[in-house]
C-alpha positions in Angstrom: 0.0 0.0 0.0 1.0 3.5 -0.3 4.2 4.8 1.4 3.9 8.4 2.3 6.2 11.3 3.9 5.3 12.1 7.8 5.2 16.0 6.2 3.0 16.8 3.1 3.6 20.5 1.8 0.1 21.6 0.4 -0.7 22.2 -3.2 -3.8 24.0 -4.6 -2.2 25.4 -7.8 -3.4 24.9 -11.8 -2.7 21.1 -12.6 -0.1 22.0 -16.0 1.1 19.4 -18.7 4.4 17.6 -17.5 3.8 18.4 -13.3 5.8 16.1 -11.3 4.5 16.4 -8.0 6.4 14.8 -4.7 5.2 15.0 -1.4 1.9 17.0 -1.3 -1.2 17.2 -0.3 -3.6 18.2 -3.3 -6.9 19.9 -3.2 -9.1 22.2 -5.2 -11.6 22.6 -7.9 -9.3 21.3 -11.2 -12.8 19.8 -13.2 -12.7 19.9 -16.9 -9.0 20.2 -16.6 -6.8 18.4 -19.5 -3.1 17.4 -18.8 -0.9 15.4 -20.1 2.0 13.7 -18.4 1.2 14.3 -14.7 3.1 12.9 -12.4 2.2 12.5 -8.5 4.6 10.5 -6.4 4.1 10.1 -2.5 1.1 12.7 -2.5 -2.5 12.7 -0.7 -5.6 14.0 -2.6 -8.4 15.2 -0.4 -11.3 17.0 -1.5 -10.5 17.2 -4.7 -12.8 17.8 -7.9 -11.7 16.6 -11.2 -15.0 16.2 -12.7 -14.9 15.7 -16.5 -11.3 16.3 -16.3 -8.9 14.1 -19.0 -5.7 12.9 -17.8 -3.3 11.8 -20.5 -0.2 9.9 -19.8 -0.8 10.0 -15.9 1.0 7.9 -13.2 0.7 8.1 -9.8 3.0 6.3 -7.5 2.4 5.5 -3.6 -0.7 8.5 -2.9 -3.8 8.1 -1.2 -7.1 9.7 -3.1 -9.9 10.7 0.1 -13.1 11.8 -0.5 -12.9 13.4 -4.3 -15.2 13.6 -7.0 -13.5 12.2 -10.2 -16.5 11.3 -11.8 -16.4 11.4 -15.8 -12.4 11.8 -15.7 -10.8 10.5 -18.9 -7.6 8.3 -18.1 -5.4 8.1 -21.3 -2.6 4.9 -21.5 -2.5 5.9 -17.3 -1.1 4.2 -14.5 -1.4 4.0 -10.5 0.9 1.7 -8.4 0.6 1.5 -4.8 -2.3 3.8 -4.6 -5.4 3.5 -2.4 -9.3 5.2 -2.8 -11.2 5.6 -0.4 -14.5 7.0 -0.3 -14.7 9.0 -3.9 -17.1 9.3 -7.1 -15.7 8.1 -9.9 -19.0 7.5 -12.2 -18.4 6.9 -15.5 -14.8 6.8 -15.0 -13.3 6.0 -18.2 -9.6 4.4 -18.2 -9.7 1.9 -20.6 -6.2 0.1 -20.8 -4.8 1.6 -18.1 -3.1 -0.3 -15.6 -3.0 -1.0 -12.0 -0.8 -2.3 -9.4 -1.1 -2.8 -5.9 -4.5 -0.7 -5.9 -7.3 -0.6 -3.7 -10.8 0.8 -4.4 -13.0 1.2 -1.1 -16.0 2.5 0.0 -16.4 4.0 -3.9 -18.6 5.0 -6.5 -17.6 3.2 -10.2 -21.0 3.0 -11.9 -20.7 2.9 -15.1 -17.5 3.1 -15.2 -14.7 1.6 -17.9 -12.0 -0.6 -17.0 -12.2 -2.3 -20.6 -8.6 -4.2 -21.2 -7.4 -2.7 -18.0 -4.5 -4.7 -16.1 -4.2 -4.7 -12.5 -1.8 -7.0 -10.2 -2.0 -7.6 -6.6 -5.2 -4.9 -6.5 -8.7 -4.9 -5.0 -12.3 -3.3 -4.7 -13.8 -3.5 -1.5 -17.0 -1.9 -0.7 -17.6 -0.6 -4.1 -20.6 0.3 -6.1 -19.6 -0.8 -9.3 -23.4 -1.5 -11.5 -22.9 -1.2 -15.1 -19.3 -1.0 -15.0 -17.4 -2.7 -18.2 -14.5 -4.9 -17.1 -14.4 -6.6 -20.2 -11.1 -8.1 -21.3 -9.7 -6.7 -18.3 -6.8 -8.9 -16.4 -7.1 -8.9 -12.9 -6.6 -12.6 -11.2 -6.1 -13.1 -7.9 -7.9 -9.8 -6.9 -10.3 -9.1 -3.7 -13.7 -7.8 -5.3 -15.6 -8.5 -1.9 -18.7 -6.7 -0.6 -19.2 -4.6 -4.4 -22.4 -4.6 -6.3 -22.0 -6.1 -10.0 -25.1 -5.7 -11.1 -25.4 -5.8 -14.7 -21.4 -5.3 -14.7 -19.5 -6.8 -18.2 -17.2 -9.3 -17.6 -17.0 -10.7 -21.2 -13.2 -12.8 -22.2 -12.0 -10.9 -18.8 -9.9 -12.9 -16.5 -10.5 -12.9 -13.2 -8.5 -16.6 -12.2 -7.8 -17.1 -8.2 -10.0 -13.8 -7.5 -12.4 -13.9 -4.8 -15.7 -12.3 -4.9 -17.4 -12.8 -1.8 -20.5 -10.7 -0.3 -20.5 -9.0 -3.7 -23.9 -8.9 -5.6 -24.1 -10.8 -9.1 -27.2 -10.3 -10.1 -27.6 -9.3 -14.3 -23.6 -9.9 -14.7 -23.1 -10.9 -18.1 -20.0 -12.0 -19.6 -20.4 -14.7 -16.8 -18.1 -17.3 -18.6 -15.0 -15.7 -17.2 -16.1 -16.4 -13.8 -13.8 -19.8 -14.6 -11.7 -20.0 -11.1 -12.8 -17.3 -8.8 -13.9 -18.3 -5.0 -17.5 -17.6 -4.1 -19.7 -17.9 -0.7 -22.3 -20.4 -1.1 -25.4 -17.4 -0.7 -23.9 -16.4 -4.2 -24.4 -19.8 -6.0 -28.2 -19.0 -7.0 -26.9 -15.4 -8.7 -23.4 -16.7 -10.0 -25.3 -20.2 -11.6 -28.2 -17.8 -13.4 -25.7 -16.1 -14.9 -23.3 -18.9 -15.9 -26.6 -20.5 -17.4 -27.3 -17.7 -19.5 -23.9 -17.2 -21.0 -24.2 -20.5 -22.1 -27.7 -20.0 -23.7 -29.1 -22.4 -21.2 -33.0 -21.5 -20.9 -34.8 -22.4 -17.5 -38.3 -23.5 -18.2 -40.8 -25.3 -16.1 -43.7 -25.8 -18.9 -43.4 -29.0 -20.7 -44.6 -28.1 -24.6 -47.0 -30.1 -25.2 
């Protein structure tokens, strides 16, 4: 998990193409911002708005993200290692193909959101609302996606092998087939099996035809 300073010098200014930020703590309004190569390294956001923002090129490396509103933000061929969330918007997120490594999403709001051929290693989503999200050819095995609702989320040729998915709501998930290997409770069977059965175009009918 992250590995932060003991002292954080604050930081409210304009986010600029080609920042390299160490060792601050970041807040303010920056929504609808666009930047390319951003850098944040050892830094704590709190508060911060980013709404609609696009971030192109961006990598952030050991920083915690509290209580910010990044929903909409545009994440362009982005990464975050060793970065925690905690308790932020982030609906309609769209970072397809970025990657992720040692990442944790808690207590957050991803509805909607776009993970589509995404990489993540040694990450997890705890707590998360994540309905309608897209993880579709997305690699991610041996993650913790516990206590999350995947409601209607796409898992379609995504790998999700040695992940464990427990207290998390499966209801509508489609893509199902790539459920292959992950650990479930057993109050999840009745959701995981209807969806398994429907991927494989397996109809449940009581009525004999006559």
């Amino acid at each position: 998990m992250p590995r932060l300073a003991a002292s954080l010098a604050p930081w409210d200014g304009p986010l600029e193409d080609d920042v390299d930020l160490t060792d601050a703590v970041v807040t303010g309004d920056l929504s609808g911002a666009t930047v390319d190569a951003l850098h944040l390294t050892g830094c704590r956001m709190e508060g911060v708005r980013l709404v609609g923002a696009r971030l192109e090129r961006a990598h952030l490396v050991d920083c915690v993200v509290v209580g910010c509103d990044l929903s909409g933000l545009v994440l362009d061929d982005s990464s975050c290692t060793r970065v925690e969330l905690r308790d932020c918007r982030l609906s309609a997120l769209q970072a397809a193909g970025c990657r992720f490594a040692d990442v944790a999403f808690v207590d957050c709001r991803l509805d909607g959101a776009n993970f589509r051929r995404t990489t993540w290693q040694r990450s997890e989503l705890e707590g998360c609302d994540l309905a309608d999200a897209d993880l579709s050819m997305a690699t991610l095995p041996e993650s913790r996606i516990v206590r999350c609702d995947l409601t209607r989320v796409e898992l379609s040729k995504a790998v999700l092998t040695g992940s464990r998915l427990h207290g998390s709501v499966l209801d509508g998930l489609r893509g199902a087939e790539s459920l292959r290997g992950v650990t479930i409770s057993s109050d999840q069977l009745l959701p995981a099996a209807t969806a398994v059965l429907g991927a494989l175009g397996i109809a449940v009918d009581d009525d004999l035809p006559e």
